[in-house]
MARDOLO-174648 format. One record per residue (C-alpha): residue number from 1; residue in three letters; chain; x, z, y. Coordinates in Angstrom, 1 decimal. Each point is the difference from the previous one (the first is absolute). Layout:
// MARDOLO-174648
NUM_ALA_A_X_Z_Y
...
***
This chain:
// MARDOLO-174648
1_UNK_A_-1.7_0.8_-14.5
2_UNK_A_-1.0_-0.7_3.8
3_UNK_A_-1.0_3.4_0.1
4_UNK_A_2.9_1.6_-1.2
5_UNK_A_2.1_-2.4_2.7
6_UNK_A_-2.0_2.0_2.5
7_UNK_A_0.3_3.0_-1.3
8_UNK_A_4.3_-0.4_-0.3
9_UNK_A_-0.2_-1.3_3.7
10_UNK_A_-2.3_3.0_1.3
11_UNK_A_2.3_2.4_-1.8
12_UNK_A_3.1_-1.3_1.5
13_UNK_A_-1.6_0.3_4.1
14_UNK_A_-1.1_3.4_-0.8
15_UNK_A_3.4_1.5_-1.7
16_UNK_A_2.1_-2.0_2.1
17_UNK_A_-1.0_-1.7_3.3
18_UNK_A_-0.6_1.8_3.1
19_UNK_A_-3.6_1.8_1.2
20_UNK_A_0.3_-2.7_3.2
21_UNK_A_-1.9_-2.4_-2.6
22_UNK_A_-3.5_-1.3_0.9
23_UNK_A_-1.2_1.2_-3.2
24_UNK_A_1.2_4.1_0.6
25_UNK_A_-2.3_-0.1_3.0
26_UNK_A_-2.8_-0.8_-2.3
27_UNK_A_1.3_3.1_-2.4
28_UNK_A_0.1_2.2_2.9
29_UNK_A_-3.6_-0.6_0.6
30_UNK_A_-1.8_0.2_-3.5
31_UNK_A_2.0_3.0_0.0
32_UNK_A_2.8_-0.3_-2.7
33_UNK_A_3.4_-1.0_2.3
34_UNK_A_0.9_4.0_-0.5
35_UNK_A_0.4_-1.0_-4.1
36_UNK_A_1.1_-3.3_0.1
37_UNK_A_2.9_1.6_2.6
38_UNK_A_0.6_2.8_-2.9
39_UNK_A_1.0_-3.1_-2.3
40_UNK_A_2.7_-1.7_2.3
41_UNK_A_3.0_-0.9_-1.5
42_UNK_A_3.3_-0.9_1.2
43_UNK_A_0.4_-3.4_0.6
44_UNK_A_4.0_-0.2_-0.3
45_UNK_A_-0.7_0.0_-3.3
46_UNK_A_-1.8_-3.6_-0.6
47_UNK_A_2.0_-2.9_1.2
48_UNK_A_-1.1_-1.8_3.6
49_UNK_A_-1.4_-2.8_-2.1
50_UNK_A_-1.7_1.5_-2.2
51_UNK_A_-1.5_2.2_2.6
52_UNK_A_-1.3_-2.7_2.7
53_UNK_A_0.0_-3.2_-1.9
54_UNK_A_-0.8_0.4_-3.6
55_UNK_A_-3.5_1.6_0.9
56_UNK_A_-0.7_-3.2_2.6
57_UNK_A_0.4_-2.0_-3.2
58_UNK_A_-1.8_2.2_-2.7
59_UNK_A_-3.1_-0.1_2.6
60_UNK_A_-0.4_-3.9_-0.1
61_UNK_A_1.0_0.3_-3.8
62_UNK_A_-3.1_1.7_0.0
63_UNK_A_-1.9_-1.6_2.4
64_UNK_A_0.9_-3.5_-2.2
65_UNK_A_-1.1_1.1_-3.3
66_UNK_A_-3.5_1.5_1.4
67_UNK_A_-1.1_-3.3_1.2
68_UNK_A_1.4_-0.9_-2.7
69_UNK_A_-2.4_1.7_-2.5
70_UNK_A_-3.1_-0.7_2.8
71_UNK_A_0.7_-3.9_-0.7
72_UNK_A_0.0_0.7_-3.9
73_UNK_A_4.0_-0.6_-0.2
74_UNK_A_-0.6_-3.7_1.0
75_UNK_A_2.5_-0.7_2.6
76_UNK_A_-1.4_-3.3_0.8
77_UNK_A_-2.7_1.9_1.4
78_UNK_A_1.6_2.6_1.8
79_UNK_A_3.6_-0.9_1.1
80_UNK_A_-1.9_-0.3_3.5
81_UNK_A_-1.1_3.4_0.4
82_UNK_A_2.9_0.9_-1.6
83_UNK_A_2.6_-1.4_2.5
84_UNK_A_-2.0_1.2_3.2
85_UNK_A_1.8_3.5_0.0
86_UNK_A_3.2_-1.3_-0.5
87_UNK_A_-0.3_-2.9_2.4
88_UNK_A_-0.8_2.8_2.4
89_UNK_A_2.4_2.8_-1.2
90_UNK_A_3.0_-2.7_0.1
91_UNK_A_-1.0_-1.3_3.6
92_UNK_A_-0.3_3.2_1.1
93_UNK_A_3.7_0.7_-0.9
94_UNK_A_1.2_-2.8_1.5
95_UNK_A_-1.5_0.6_3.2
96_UNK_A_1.4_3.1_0.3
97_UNK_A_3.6_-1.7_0.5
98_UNK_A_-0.7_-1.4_3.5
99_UNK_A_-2.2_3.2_1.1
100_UNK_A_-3.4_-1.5_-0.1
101_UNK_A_-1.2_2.3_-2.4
102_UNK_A_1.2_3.8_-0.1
103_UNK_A_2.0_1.4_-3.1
104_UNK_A_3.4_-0.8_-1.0
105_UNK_A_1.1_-4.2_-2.1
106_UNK_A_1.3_1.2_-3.2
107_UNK_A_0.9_-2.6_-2.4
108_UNK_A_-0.4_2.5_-2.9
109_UNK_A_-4.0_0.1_1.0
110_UNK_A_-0.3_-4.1_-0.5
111_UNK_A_2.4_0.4_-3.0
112_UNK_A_-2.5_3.1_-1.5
113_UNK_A_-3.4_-2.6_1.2
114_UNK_A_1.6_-2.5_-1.8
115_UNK_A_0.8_1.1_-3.5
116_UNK_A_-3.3_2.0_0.5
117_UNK_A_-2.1_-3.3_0.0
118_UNK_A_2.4_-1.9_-2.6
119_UNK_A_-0.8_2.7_-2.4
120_UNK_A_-3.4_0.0_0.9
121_UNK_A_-0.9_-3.1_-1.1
122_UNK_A_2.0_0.4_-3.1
123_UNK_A_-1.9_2.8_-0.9
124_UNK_A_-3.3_-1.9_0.5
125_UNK_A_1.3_-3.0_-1.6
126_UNK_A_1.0_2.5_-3.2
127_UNK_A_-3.6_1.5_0.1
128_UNK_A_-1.7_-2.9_0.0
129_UNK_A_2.0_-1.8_-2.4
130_UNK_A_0.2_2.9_-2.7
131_UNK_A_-2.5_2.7_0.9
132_UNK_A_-2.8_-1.7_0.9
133_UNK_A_0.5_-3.3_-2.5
134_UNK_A_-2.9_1.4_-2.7
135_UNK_A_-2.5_1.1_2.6
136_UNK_A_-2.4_-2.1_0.1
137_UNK_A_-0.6_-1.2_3.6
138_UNK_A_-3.4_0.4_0.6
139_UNK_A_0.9_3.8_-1.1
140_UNK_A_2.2_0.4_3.0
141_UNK_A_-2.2_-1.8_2.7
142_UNK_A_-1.1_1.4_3.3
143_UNK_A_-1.8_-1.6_2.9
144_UNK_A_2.3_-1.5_2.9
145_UNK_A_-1.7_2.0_2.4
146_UNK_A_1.1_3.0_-1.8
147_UNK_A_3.4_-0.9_-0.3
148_UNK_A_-0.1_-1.4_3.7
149_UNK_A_-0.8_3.9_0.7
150_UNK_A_2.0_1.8_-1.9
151_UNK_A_3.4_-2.7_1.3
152_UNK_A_-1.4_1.3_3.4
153_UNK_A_-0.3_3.6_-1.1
154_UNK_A_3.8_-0.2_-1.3
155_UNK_A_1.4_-1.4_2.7
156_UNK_A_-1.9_2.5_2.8
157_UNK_A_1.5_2.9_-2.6
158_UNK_A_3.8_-1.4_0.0
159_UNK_A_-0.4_-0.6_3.9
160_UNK_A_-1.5_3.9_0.6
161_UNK_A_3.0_0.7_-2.2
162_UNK_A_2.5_-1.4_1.7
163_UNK_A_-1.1_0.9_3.9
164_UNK_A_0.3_4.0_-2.1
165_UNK_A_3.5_-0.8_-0.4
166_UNK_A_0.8_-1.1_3.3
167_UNK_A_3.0_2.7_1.2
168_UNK_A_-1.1_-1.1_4.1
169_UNK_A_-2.5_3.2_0.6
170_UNK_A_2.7_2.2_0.4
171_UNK_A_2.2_-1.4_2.5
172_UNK_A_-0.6_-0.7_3.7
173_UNK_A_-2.0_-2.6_1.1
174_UNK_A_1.4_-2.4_2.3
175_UNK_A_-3.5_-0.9_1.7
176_UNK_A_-1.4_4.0_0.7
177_UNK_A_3.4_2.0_0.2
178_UNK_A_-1.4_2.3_-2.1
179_UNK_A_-0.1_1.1_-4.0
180_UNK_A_-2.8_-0.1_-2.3
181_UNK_A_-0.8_3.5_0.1
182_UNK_A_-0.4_0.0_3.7
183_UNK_A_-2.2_-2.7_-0.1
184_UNK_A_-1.9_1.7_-2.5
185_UNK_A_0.2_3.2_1.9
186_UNK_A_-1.7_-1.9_3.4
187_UNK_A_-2.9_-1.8_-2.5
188_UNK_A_-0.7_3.4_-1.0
189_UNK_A_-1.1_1.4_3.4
***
């Protein structure tokens, strides 16, 4: 399932958003931004929402249920790691509002984070209460140094994610005066 939410997300950057994304930089290099460019779509045809806050939410959908499955669908035992991303995520929205962090407050992103976690742990909940009520516990076991890794593992994944879909490579930097490729351009020489 967590897979799939990625999956959906990717899908919608690469049709849709614009090549000024973190993450077409990355393309560009291993080679592949000449496809992935072949496959843009126009994005007039999904609504705003749907475009720029529904993946926000999808992400932590999936980053929820992943710890989720680490910690063996108890959420006594992981609503911690679980509400470090959107503790961060939602914080970093609102302090966009007064300037002290770059991007643009939109409501629609805390609304998206939001439901995201609610259904989140309602999934867990679900999975652990249905799926997971005739496996035998000792079955599903794993060492907490394991699952300390893998919660660490997730979260480095979701962050890398996210910095790829920042959309600030493209436009001017305030510090330098100068664009991306320019800087790249002078690290080249």
């Amino acid at each position: 399932m967590a897979l799939c939410c990625v999956l959906f997300c990717g899908m919608m950057y690469i049709y849709f958003r614009p090549d000024t994304l973190k993450m077409f930089h990355f393309f560009r290099y291993i080679g592949i931004l000449d496809i992935l460019e072949n496959m843009k779509r126009d994005p007039s045809v999904v609504s705003s929402w749907v475009l720029y806050n529904l993946p926000d939410g999808v992400w932590l959908f999936a980053y929820t249920i992943i710890i989720g499955c680490i910690w063996n669908f108890k959420i006594r035992d992981c609503w911690m790691f679980i509400l470090v991303m959107p503790t961060i995520s939602i914080s970093h929205e609102f302090m966009q509002m007064p300037g002290i962090m770059h991007g643009t407050y939109d409501p629609n992103d805390v609304f998206a984070y939001i439901v995201a976690l609610v259904a989140g742990f309602v999934y867990i909940y679900f999975i652990e209460k249905f799926a997971f009520k005739t496996v035998r516990r000792v079955e599903r076991r794993r060492t907490s140094s394991l699952k300390l890794f893998l919660t660490m593992f997730t979260f480095s994944l979701f962050v890398l994610l996210a910095i790829g879909s920042d959309d600030t490579v493209g436009r001017i930097s305030a510090n330098t005066g100068c664009s991306f490729e320019k800087v790249e351009e002078n690290h080249g020489d």
